[in-house]
C-alpha positions in Angstrom: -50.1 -34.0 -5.3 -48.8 -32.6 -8.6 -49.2 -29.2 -7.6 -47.3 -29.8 -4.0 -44.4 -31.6 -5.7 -44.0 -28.3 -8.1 -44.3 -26.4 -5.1 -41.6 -28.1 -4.0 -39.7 -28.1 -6.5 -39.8 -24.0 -6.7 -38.9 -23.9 -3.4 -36.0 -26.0 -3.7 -34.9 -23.9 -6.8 -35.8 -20.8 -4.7 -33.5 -21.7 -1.7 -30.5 -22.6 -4.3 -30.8 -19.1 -5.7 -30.7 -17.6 -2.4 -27.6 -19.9 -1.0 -26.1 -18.7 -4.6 -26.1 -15.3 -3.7 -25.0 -15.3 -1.0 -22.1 -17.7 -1.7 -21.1 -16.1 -4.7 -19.9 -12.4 -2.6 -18.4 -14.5 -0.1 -16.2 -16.6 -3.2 -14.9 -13.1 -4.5 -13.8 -12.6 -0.7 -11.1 -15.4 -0.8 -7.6 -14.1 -0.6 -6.1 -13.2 -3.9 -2.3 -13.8 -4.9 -0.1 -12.5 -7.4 3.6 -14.0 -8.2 6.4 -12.8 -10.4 9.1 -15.3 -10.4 10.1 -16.1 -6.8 7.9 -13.4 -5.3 4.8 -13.6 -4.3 2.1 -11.1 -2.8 -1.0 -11.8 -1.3 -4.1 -9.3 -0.9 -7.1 -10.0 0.9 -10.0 -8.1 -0.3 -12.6 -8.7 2.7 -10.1 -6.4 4.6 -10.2 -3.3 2.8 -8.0 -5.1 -0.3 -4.6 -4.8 1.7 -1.6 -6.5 1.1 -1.1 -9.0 3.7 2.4 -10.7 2.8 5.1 -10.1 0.5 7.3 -12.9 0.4 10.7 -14.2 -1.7 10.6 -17.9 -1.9 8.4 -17.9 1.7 10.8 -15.5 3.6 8.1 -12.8 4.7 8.9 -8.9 4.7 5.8 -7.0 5.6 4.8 -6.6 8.9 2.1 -9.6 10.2 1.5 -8.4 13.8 -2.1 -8.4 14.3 -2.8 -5.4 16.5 -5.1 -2.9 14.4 -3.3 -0.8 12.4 0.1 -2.7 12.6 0.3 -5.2 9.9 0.6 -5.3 5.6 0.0 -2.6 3.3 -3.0 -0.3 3.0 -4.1 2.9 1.0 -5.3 6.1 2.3 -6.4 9.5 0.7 -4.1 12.4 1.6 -4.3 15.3 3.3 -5.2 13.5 6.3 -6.6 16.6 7.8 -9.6 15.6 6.1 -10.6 12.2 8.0 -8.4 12.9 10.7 -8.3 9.4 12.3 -9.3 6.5 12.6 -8.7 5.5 8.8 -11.8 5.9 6.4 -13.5 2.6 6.4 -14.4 2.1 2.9 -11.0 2.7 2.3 -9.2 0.6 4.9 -11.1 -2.1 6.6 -14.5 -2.8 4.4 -14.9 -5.4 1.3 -14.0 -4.6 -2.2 -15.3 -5.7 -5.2 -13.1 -8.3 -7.0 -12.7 -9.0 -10.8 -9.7 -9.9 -13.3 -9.7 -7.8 -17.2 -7.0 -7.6 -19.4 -4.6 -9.8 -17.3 -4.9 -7.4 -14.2 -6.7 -7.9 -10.5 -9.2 -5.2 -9.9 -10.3 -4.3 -6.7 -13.0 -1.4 -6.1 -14.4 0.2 -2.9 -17.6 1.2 -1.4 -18.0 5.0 -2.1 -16.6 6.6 1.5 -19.9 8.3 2.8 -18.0 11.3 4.4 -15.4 12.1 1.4 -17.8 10.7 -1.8 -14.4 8.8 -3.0 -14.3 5.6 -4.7 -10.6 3.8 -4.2 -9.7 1.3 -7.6 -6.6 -0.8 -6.9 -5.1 -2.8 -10.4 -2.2 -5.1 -9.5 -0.1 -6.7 -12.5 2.9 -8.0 -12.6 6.0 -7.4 -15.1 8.0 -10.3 -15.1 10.7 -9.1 -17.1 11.3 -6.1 -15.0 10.9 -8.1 -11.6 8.2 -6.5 -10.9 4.8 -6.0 -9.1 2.9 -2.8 -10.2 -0.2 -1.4 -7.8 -1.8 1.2 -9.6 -4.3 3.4 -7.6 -7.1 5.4 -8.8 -9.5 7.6 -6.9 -12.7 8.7 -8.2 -14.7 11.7 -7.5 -18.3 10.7 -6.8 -19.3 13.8 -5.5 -21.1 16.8 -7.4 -18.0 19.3 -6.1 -14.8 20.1 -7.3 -12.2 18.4 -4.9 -8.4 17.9 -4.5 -6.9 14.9 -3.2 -3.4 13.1 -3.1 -2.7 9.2 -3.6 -0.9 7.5 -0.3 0.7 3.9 0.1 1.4 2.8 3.5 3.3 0.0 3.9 4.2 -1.5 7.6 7.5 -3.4 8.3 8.3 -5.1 11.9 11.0 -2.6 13.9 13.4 -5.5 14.4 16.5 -4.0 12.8 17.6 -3.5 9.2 17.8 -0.2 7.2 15.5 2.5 5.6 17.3 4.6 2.6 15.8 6.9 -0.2 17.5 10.0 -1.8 16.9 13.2 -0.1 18.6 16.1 1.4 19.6 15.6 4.7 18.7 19.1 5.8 15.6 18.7 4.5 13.9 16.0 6.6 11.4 17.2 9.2 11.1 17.3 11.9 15.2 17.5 12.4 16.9 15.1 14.8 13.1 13.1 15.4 15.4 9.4 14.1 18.6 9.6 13.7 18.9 9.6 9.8 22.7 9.9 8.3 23.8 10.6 4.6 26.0 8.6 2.7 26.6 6.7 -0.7 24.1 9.2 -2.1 21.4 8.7 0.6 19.8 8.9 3.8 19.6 6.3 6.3 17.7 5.2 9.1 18.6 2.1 10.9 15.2 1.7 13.2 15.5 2.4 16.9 13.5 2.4 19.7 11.7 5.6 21.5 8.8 6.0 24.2 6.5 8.2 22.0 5.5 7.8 18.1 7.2 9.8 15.6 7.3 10.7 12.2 9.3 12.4 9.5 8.6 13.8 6.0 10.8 14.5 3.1 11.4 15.2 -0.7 12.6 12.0 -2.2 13.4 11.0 -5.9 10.8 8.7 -6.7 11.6 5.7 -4.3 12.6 4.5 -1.0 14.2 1.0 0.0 14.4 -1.2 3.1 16.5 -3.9 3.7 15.9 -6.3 6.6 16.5 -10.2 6.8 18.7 -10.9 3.6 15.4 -9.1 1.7 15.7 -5.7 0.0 12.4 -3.4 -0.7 12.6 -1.5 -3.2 9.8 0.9 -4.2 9.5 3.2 -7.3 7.0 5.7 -7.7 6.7 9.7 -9.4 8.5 12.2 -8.2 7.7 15.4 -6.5 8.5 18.5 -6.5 8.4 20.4 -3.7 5.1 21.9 -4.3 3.2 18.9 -5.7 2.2 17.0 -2.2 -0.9 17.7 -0.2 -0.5 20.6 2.2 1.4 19.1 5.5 2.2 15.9 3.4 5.1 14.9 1.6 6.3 12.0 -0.9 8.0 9.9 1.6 7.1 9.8 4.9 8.3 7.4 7.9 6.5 6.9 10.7 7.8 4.8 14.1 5.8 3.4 16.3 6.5 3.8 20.1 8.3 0.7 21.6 10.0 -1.8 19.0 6.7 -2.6 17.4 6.3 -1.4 13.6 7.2 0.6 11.2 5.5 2.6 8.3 7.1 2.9 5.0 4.9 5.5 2.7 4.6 7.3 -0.3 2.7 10.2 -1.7 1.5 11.4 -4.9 0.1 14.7 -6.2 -2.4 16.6 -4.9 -4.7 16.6 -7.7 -8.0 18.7 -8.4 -10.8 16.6 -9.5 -14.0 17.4 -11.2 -17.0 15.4 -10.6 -16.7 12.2 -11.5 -13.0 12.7 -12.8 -10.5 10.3 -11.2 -6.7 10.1 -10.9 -4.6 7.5 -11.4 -1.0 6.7 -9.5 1.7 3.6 -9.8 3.7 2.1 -6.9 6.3 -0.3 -8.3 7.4 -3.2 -5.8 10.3 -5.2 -6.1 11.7 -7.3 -3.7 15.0 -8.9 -3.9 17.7 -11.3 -2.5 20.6 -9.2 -0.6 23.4 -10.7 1.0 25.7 -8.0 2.8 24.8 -6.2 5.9 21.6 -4.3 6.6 23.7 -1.1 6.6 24.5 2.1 4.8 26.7 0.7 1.5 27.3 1.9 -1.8 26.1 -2.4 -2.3 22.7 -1.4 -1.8 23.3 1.7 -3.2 23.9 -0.3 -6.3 21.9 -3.1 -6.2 19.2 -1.0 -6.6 20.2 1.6 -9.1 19.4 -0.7 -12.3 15.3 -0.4 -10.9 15.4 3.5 -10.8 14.4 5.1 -14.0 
């Protein structure tokens, strides 16, 4: 009898362990959330650690349509020549690995079995600067020399509003694909509607903005020269959906050779702000965001 009861007992403890471990990945899964004063971000790392919502005191700015591919904010490795589509799992869709150190969220991929990168994303928050600050890193886990560019994409809903960043006119590509205009030391796009998708590049300074909603986006990030972005890349990039559906917002950062086991390291600072004006080319925007850009 005494030995069954210890029997027992070892089983018990045997099926606690196992419940343990598998509740204890599944705990790290739960949505994560960062604030800085009235903003808040949320960042789910079962889904490939993307940033589901951005919100100012609950008013929403990121896109939360829930077609695939449509909604929050996700990270990709640039040129895209390389994985072509759809987006590389590890990367995109699949669970990270969640742990806090030194006052930041860490969040850590799978290694992508085609490309042998590891994806780190560090999110922090500056309160004194308004700021939330999403630091990527890629690591090289394969035995090869490789090169390899940073990219943000970020997905807004096309239901009005404005796109702006500081670029030369002239110099977006494709020419005449959205009808951008200059003005108040700019370029701006105010989202229409087409039949096909389409998609621009250009040579910013550093950041972009969108306003939409009484909310202004305002990213900062380093910027490129002309030579510095993947081949057929850029550092900002818009890309329209067909139909009035979404929008893409990205950023790029330098395409960077890695040795084995070498990584690289690139910061996307988010602010998002109260705006009360128009959702149109203004030197207001212009500067309202102007004390952000350093």
């Amino acid at each position: 009898m005494e030995r069954a009861n210890a029997n027992n007992t070892m089983m018990k403890r045997l099926l606690f362990l196992l419940l343990l471990a598998i509740l204890l990945p599944l705990a790290g899964m739960a949505q994560q959330q960062l604030t800085v004063n009235d903003v808040t971000m949320t960042i789910s790392p079962e889904k490939g650690a993307k940033i589901l919502s951005l919100q100012y005191k609950g008013q929403e700015v990121i896109s939360q349509l829930t077609a695939p591919e449509s909604f929050g904010s996700t990270f990709w490795t640039s040129p895209q020549k390389e994985w072509n589509w759809p987006p590389v799992r590890e990367f995109d869709k699949m669970p990270y690995q969640v742990e806090e150190h030194d006052g930041s969220l860490i969040m850590t991929s799978e290694v992508s079995r085609r490309l042998k990168y590891r994806v780190h994303k560090a999110f922090t928050t500056d309160k004194k600067d308004n700021a939330i600050i999403v630091t990527y890193s890629i690591i090289n886990e394969s035995d090869e020399t490789r090169q390899v560019a940073p990219w943000e994409i970020t997905r807004v809903e096309n239901n009005g509003g404005v796109i702006f960043f500081d670029a030369p006119l002239d110099g977006i590509t494709p020419a005449d694909l959205m009808p951008f205009t200059a003005a108040n030391g700019a370029v701006w796009y105010q989202p229409d509607e087409a039949t096909g998708n389409r998609k621009i590049n250009a040579d910013g300074k550093g950041w972009y903005a969108y306003c939409n909603n009484g909310l202004l986006l305002l990213k900062t990030f380093d910027n490129l020269t002309p030579s510095q972005p993947a081949p057929g890349e850029a550092e900002i990039q818009v890309y329209v959906n067909r139909g009035k559906t979404f929008i893409e917002l990205e950023c790029q950062g330098a395409y960077t050779t890695l040795k084995p086991h070498e990584q690289l390291s690139w910061s996307v600072r988010w602010y998002l702000l109260p705006f009360k004006g128009n959702a149109e080319p203004s030197a207001k925007l212009m500067k309202t965001i102007k004390k952000y850009l350093r």
